[in-house]
N, C-alpha and C positions, 0 to 999 in steps of 0.2 A: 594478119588481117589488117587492110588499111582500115582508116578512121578518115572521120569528114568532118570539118569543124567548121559553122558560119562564124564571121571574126565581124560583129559591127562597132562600125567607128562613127562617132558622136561628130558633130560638129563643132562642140568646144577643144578636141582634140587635134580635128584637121585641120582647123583654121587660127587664123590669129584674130581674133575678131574680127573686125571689116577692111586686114590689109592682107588678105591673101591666105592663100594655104601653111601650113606649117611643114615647108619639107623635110626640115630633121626630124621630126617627128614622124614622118612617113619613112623616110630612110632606114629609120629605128625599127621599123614593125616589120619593113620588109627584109630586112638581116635576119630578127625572130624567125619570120613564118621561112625564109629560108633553112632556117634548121626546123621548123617543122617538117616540110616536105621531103626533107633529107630520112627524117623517120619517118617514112610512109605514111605524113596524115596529108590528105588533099584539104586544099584550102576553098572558102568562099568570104569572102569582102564584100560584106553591105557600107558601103560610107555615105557619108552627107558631107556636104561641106560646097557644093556647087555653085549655091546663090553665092554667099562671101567671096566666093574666086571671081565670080561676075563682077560684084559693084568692085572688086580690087580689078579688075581689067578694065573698067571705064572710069578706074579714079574716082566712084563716087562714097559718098562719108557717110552718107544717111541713108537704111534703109529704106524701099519702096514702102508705101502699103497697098497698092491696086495689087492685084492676079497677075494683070496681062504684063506688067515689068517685073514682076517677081519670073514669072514665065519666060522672057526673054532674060533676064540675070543667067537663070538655071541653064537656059540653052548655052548661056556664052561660056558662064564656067565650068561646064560640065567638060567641055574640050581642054580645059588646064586639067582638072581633078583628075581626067585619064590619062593625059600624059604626066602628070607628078607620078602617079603608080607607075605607067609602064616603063617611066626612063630607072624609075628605081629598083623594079624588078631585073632589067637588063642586065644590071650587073651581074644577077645571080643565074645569067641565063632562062630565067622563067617568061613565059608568057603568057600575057594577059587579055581578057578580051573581056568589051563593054554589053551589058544589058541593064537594058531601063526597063521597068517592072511599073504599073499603076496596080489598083488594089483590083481593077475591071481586069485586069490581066489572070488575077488569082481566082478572081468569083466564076468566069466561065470555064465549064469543067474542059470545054475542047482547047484554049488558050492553056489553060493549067498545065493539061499534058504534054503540050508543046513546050512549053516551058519546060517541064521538070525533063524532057527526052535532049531538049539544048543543054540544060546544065550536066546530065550525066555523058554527054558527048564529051562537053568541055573538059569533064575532070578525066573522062579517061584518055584525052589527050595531053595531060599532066599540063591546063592551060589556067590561070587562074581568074574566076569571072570576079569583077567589079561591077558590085549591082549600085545600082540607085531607084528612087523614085524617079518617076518619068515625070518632073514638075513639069516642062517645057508644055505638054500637051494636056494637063490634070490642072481644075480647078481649087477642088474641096480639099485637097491630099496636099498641100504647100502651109503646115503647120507641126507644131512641135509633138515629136515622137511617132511619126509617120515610119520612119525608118528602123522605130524598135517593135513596129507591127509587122513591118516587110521581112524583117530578119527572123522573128518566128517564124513566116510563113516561107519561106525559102529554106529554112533550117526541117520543116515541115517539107516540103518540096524536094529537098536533096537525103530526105531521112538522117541529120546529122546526129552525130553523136553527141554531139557539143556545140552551143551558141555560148559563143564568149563575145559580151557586152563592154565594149573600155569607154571609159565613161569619166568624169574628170573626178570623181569620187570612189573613193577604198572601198565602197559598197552598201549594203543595206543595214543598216543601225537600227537600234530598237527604241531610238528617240532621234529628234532633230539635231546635230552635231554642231548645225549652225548655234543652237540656243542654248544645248545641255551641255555641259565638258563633260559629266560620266559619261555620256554617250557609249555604248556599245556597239562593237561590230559584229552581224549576227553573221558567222561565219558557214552554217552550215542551216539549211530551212528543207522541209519539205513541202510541195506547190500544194498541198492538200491541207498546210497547216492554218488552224482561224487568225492567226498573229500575223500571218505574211500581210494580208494590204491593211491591218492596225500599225504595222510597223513602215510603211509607206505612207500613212496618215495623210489628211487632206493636205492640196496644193494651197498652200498663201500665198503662190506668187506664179508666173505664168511659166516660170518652171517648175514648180511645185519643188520637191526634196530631192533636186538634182533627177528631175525627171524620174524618180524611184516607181511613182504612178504606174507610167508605161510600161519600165520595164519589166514590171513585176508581171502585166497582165500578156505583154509579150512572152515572158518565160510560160506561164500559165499555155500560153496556145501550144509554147515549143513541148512543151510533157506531151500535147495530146500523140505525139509519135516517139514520144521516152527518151525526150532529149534534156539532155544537162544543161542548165545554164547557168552561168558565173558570170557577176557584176564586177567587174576589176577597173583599178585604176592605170588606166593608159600611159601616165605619164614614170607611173615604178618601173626602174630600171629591169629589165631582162622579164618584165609580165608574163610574153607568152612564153619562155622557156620555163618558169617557177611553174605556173599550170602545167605543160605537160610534164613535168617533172615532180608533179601530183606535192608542192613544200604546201608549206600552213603559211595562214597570213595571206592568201595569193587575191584576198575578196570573199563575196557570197557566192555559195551552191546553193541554186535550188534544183531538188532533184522530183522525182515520182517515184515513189512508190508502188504505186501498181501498174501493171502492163500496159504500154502503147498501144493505139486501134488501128484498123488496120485505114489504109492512104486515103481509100474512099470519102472514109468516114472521118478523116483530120477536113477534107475538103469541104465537105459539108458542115463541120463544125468551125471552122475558122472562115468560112465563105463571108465576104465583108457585103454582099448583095442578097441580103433577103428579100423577095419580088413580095409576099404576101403573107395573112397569120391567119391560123385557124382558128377560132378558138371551138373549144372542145369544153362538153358537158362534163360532171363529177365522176359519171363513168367511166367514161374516156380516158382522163387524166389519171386515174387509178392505176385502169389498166395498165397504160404506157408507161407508169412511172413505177411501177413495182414489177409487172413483169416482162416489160419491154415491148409488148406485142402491137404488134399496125396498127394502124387509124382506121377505121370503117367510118363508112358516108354515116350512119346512124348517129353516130358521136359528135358529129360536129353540127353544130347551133348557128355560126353563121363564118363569116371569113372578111376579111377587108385584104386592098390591093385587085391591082390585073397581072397575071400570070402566066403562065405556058406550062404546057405539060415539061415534067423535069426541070424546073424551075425550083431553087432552096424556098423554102415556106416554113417560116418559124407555128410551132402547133403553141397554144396560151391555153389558159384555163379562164374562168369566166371574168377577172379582173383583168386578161389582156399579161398576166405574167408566162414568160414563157418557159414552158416545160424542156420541149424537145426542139428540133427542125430535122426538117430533110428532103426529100427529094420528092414533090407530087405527081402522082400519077394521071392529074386532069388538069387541063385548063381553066382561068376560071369559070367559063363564060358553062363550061360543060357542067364542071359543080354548083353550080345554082338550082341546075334539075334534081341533083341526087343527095343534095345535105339534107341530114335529120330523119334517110330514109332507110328501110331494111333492106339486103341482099333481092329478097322476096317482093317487094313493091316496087323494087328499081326494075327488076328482072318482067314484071309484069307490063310495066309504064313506057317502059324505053325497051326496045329494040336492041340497041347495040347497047352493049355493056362492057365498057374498054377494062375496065378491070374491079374486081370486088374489093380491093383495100386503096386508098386512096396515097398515104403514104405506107410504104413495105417497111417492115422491122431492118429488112436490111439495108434500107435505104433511111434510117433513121438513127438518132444519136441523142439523147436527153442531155438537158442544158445544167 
């Protein structure tokens, strides 16, 4: 049985800070995932590292801070970043091919499937995708840990077995390693455990604890479809051969314990675009949270945002916390007529009555 593994690579790893990519170090990973593919696992490659290749192709020292030259960097490096992988792959005969991903890519469900029918072409042409954030064309999405969101969802997208994170740290510690020598390395967690973001503790710096933030809430996304994720240090000798070769020391597992949902339902739960919120009365929230069942127009007390039928709409409770999301069966302009009303009085009042549950259980997923 093949395996699928997303492999995301940090930008402290690609780059040398602001003088270019770090080719031995890509050299290195692709002799690794060379012998991964040699054992039947197909490979996927989220990297960063694009802007850096930029201002090292126009010689410049100092980071931009505007969008629109961060946006231009990204365009110009991104043609080094692809060719550093694909002249490295060549060797091994392997081929590589580029997509750029924004989070509006993932949120529409007709773009998503597009998506996820490109990547499963690609791997069963034994091709290996290099994905990036689409900075060149994306505003908000040009900041730190973008890409340990995108590698969940693509690990989520190609159903991976495994998201392996290389990252310039041995992994997830149950203190700051910077501050504490005992430091601990917590070698093995499950995403359901309460110590997992206690031991990621808050950011003091705008990388926080080696960006552990992110990745942990990244891993958290990648379970919703029963994927493994392991934090490892990119720069340890023979990394991804110790993983597949299941040694100790290799970093943190975080794993799930209970069963993946099924794709629908990762999509709606990791969808980065929720158009609206419902919130929902004491009954409501009951219902939906103990025994999982639809949203009925009665239940709902009012809603904020504009929407479209089929549109993600996160459901709240009377504080605006949110319970569930999923997929609404009206628009909003439609639900204004029918909130806070019974089957029986909709049925009376209106005419046309598109459907009696607002969001369906099966189109729904508690938070």
């Amino acid at each position: 049985m093949k395996k699928n593994w997303v492999i995301k690579i940090g930008s402290s790893l690609v780059t040398k800070g602001n003088t270019g990519l770090d080719n031995k170090n890509i050299k290195n990973w692709t002799k690794q995932i060379n012998e991964l593919v040699k054992n039947n696992i197909k490979v996927i490659i989220v990297s960063s590292g694009a802007i850096a290749e930029g201002m090292n192709r126009l010689g410049l020292k100092k980071r931009p801070t505007s969008s629109s030259e961060l946006q231009a960097l990204a365009s110009i490096g991104q043609m080094g970043l692809i060719q550093a992988y694909e002249t490295a792959f060549k060797k091994y005969n392997i081929l590589t091919a580029q997509m750029l991903l924004t989070h509006e890519d993932l949120s529409n469900r007709e773009r998503y499937l597009n998506a996820k029918n490109t990547l499963n072409n690609l791997m069963g042409l034994n091709v290996i995708p290099i994905i990036n954030e689409n900075d060149s064309v994306s505003t908000d999405e040009i900041k730190f840990g973008d890409n340990d969101t995108l590698a969940s969802l693509v690990a989520n997208l190609s159903s991976a077995n495994l998201l392996v994170m290389l990252t310039d740290q041995d992994g997830l510690f149950n203190k700051d390693p910077k501050k504490e020598r005992n430091a601990e390395l917590i070698q093995s967690i499950s995403v359901s455990d309460k110590n997992l973001g206690k031991y990621a503790g808050p950011s003091s710096s705008a990388m926080g604890r080696g960006g552990m933030i992110t990745k942990i809430t990244a891993a958290k996304k990648a379970a919703k479809s029963n994927t493994q994720t392991i934090i490892a240090n990119g720069r340890k000798k023979d990394i991804l051969i110790n993983i597949l070769n299941d040694e100790k020391d290799v970093g943190t597992k975080i794993y799930n314990k209970s069963s993946g949902i099924k794709s629908k339902k990762q999509w709606i739960a990791n969808s980065s675009k929720v158009k609206g919120k419902l919130i929902v009365d004491l009954g409501a929230k009951k219902v939906i949270k103990n025994s999982g069942k639809s949203l009925l127009p009665i239940g709902i007390k009012s809603f904020d945002g504009i929407f479209q039928k089929g549109d993600v709409v996160a459901i709240c409770d009377s504080k605006k916390v949110e319970i569930a999301r999923g997929l609404s069966n009206y628009d909003s302009e439609c639900l204004k007529k029918i909130i806070g009303k019974s089957t029986k009085e909709i049925k009376k009042e209106i005419e046309i009555f598109d459907n009696e549950v607002v969001v369906h259980r099966d189109n729904m997923i508690l938070s």
